[in-house]
N, C-alpha and C positions, 0 to 999 in steps of 0.2 A: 535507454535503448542501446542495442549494439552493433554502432555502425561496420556495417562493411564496406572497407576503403580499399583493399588491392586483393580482390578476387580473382583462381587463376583456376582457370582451366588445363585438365590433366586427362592425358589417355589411359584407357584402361582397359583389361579384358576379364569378362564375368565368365564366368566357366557353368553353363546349364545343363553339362551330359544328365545331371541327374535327375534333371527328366525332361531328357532325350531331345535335346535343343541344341545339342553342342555350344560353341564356345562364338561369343558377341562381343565386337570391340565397343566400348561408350567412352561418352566424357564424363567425369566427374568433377565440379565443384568446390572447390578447396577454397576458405581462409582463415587466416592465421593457425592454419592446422587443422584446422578444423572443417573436417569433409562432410561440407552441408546437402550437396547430391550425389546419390553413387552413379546413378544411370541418366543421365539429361532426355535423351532419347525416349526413356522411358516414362517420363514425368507426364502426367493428363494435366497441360496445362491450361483446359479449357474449364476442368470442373471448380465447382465451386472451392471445393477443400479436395487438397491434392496429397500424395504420399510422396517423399521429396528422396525417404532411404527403400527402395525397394526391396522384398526379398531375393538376393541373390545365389538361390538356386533354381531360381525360376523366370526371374524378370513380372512377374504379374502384380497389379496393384491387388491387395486384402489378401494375399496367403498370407502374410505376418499381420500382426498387429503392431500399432504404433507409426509413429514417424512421419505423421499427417499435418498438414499445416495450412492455413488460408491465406492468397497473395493479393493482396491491396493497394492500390495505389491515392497515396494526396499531395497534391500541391508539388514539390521537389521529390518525393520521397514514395518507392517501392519499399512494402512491410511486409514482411515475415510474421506471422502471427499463430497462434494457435488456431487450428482446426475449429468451426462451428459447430461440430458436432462433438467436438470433443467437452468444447466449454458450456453448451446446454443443451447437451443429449442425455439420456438417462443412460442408467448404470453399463450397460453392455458397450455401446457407442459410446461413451467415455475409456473405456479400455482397448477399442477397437484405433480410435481417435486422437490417441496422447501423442503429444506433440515428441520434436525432436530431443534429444537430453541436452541437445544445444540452447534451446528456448527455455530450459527449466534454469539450465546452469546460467545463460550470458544475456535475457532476456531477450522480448522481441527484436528481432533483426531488420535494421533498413539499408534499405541503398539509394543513392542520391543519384538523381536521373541521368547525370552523366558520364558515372560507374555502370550504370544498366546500361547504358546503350553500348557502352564500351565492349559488355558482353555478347549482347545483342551482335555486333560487327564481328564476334568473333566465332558465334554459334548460331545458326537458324533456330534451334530450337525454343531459345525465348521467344516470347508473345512480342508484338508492338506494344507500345507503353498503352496509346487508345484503346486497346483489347483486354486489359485488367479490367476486373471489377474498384468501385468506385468504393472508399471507404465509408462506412458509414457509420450514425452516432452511438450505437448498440458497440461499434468492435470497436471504433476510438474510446470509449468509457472502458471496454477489456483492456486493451492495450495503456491506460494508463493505473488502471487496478494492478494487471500481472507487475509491471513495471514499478509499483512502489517497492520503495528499500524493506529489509526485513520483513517481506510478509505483513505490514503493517493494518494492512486492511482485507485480513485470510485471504481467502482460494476463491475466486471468480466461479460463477456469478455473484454468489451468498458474500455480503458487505459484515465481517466481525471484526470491528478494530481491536486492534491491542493496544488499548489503553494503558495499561502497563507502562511502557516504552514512550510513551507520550510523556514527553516535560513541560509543553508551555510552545507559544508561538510566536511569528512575529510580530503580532498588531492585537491587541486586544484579549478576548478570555479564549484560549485554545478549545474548552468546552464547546463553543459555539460554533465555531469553524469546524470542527469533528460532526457535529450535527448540520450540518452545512454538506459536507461529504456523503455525509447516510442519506442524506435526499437525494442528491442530485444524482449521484452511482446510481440506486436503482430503479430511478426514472429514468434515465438515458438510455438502459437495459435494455426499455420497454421502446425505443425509436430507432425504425430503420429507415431514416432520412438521410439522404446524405453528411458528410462532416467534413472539414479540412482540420488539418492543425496549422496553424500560424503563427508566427512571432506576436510576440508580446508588446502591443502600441504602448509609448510612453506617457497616454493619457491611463493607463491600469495600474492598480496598484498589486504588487505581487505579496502572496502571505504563502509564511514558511511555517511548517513545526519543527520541533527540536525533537531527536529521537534520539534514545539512549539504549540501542541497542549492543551488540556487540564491538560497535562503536560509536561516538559521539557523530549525528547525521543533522545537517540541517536540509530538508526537504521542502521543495518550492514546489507544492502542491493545488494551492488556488491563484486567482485573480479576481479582482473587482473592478467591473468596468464603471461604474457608477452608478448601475443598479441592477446587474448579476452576479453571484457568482459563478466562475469559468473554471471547469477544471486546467491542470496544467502539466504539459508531460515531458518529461525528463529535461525539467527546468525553464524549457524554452519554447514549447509548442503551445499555444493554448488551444484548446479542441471547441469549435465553433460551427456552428451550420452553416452549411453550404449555400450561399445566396444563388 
């Protein structure tokens, strides 16, 4: 995942003469250079899946396509994630629906609840933390598919590993932990239960694959609690139902 650690708020003026709005001061969003909202003000931070880059000849959400994303919250952590509609809508709704080019390029984005609030004190336009939607086990299972290294296990929802690139793992026949993955991804798909992701107890034992893609990867993708396995996201979360 791609934390966001020093997020900064920036003024800005959109220019809508062109059609016939004249000109709107907003905030925009910045980090590490990278301008995650152009309009705050603008943002439907009620809807399920929100447009986060507006078109700026207009201010309206759907004149453009694109730029769509769903806001999540588990445990410490507000998620950036791709749009619902974009990850299992059919054909039209997935081009209406794609996500930022930030999410394609730095994967899902979080923030840790004491950087949100921080913004929060600095904008009204953030939601209260309580007013997110609650994560659940259908977008934790996306979020740790998008989030594998090299595309290792294609394009969400549809589970194709690339085999290929697979050398071997850390504990036993990697064959079986790869079929271990095929299950569990697209039954999770199918669950909108709540989910947290959580630290890794010292009673799990964690299993890696070895990937040999454009570069030598060891990826910490399961756990075994002593009689599941748990998927595992970006090393350190394991994704678990929500008691």
């Amino acid at each position: 995942m791609w934390q966001i650690k020093n997020p900064e708020i920036k003024p800005a003026t959109l220019d809508f003469s062109s059609s016939e709005q004249g000109k709107l001061q907003v905030s925009q969003l910045f980090s590490d250079g990278v301008e995650l909202i152009n309009a705050l003000e603008l943002v439907d931070w009620d809807s399920e899946d929100t447009q986060f880059l507006v078109c700026e000849a207009c201010g309206y959400t759907h004149c453009k396509s694109g730029d769509w994303v769903s806001i999540r919250k588990s445990n410490s952590l507000i998620l950036i994630l791709p749009a619902s509609e974009y990850v299992w809508g059919e054909r039209r709704e997935k081009e209406e629906h794609r996500p930022p080019y930030y999410l394609k390029k730095q994967g899902v984005a979080c923030l840790d609840l004491s950087t949100y609030e921080s913004l929060r004190s600095k904008h009204s336009c953030f939601p209260p933390v309580e007013e997110i939607r609650q994560l659940n086990m259908r977008e934790a299972t996306l979020l740790f598919q998008w989030d594998a290294p090299a595309q290792v296990l294609g394009e969400p929802p549809e589970v194709n590993v690339r085999r290929d690139i697979v050398l071997a793992s850390s504990e036993g026949d990697y064959v079986e932990y790869l079929k271990q993955l095929e299950t569990l991804i697209p039954r999770q798909y199918k669950d909108d239960s709540n989910a947290v992701l959580r630290p890794v107890s010292d009673s799990e034992q964690v299993i890696s694959f070895y990937l040999d893609a454009e570069e030598f990867i060891e990826w910490k993708a399961l756990v075994f609690d002593g009689s599941a396995y748990l998927l595992l996201v970006d090393s350190k979360y394991v994704i678990a139902g929500a008691s």
